[in-house]
C-alpha positions in Angstrom: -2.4 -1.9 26.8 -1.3 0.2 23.9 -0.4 -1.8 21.0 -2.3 -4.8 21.6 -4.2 -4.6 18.7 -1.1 -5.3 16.7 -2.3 -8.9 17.0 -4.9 -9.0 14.7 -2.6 -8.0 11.6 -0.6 -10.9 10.2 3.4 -11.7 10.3 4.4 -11.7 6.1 8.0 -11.6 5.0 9.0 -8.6 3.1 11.2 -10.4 0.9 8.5 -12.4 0.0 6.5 -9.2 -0.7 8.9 -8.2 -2.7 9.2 -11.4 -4.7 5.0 -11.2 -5.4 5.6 -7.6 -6.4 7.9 -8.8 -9.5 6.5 -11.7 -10.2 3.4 -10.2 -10.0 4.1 -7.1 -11.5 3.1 -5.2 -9.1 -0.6 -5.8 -9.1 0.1 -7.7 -5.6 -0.1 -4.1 -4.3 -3.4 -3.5 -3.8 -4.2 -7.2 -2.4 -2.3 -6.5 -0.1 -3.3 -3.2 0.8 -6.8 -4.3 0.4 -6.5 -7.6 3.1 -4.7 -4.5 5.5 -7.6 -2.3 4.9 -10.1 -4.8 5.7 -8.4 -5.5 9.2 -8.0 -1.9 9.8 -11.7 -1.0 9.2 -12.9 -4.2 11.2 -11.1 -2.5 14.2 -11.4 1.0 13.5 -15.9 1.1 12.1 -15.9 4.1 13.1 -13.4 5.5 10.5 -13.3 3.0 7.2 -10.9 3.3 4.3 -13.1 3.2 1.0 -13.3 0.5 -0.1 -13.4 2.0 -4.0 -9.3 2.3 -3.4 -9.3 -1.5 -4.7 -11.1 -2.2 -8.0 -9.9 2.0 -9.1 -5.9 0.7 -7.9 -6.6 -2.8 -10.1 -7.9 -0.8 -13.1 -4.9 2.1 -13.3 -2.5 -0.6 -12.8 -3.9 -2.7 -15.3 -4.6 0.5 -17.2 -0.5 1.3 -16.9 1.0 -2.2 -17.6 -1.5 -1.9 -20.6 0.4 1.0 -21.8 3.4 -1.4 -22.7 1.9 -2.8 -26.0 0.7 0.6 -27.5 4.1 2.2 -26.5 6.3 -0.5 -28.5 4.0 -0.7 -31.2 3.5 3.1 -31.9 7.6 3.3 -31.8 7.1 5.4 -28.6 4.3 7.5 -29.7 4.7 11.3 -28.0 1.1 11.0 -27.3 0.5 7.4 -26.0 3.9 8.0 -23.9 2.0 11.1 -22.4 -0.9 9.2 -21.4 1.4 6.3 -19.9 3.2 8.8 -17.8 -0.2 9.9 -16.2 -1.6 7.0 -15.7 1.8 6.0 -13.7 1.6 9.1 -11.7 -2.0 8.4 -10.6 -1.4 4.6 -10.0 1.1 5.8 -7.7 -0.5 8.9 -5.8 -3.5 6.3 -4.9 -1.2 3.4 -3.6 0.5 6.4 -1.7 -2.6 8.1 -0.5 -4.2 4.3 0.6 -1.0 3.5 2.2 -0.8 6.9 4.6 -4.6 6.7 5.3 -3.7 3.0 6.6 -0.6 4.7 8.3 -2.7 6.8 10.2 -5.2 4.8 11.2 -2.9 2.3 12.7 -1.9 5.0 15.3 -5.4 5.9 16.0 -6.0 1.2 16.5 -2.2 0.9 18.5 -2.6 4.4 20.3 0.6 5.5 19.0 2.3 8.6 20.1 5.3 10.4 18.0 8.6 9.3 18.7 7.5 6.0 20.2 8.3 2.3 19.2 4.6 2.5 18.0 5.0 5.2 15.5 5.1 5.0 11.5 7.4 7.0 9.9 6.9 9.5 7.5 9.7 9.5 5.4 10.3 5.3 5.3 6.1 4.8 4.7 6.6 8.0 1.9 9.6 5.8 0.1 8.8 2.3 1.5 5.1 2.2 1.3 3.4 -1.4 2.0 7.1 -3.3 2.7 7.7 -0.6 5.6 4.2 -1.1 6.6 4.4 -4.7 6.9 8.1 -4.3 8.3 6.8 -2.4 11.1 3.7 -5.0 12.1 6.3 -7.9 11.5 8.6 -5.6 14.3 5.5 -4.8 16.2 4.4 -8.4 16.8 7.5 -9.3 18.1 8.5 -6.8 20.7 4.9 -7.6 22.1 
């Protein structure tokens, strides 16, 4: 039965997702992407997600929230401000590229077809990333 696999993904709230993403400062990100990963690639072998994505996601986040210090210190040093900006930029093209490759593996694991209740969307996994992930299994599991 299509979907079925949805099982093996667990039920989080998103509003507490988005409280660990504050309080946390957003390094809850790539635990959670990383616990999703592992499930994915436990049902999908064939296919694994790297698992490089989590200690290189740890190190520009750290490497971004860093930035704070210099930044205040240097009186917003051209330079330094620079440097923040890219490291921002690629902290977030990762989480967005790990997020999409987990998005498109969890229509190969639910065999999901376009403009079905299994279906991801584009757009809402583009601005949502891991809360409309985890929206959708938390919706998932309990239609089935």
């Amino acid at each position: 039965m299509k979907g079925e696999n949805i099982d093996h993904f667990p039920v989080q709230s998103v509003w507490g997702m988005i409280g660990l993403s504050l309080v946390t400062l957003t390094f809850y990100f790539p635990f959670w992407l990383r616990k999703t990963s592992r499930v994915v690639n436990a049902l999908l072998p064939s296919n694994p997600i790297g698992t490089w994505f989590f200690p290189a996601s740890i190190i520009l986040t750290a490497l971004n929230f860093g930035m704070i210090i210099p930044e205040i210190l240097t009186d917003d040093n051209p330079t330094l401000m620079a440097i923040s900006k890219l490291l921002n930029r690629l902290d977030t093209v990762l989480v967005l590229v790990w997020v999409f490759k987990i998005r498109n593996r969890m229509h190969v694991i639910l065999e999901a077809e376009k403009k079905t209740p299994l279906w991801f969307n584009a757009f809402w996994t583009f601005f949502f990333q891991v809360f409309y992930i985890q929206f959708r299994i938390n919706t998932l599991k309990t239609a089935v």
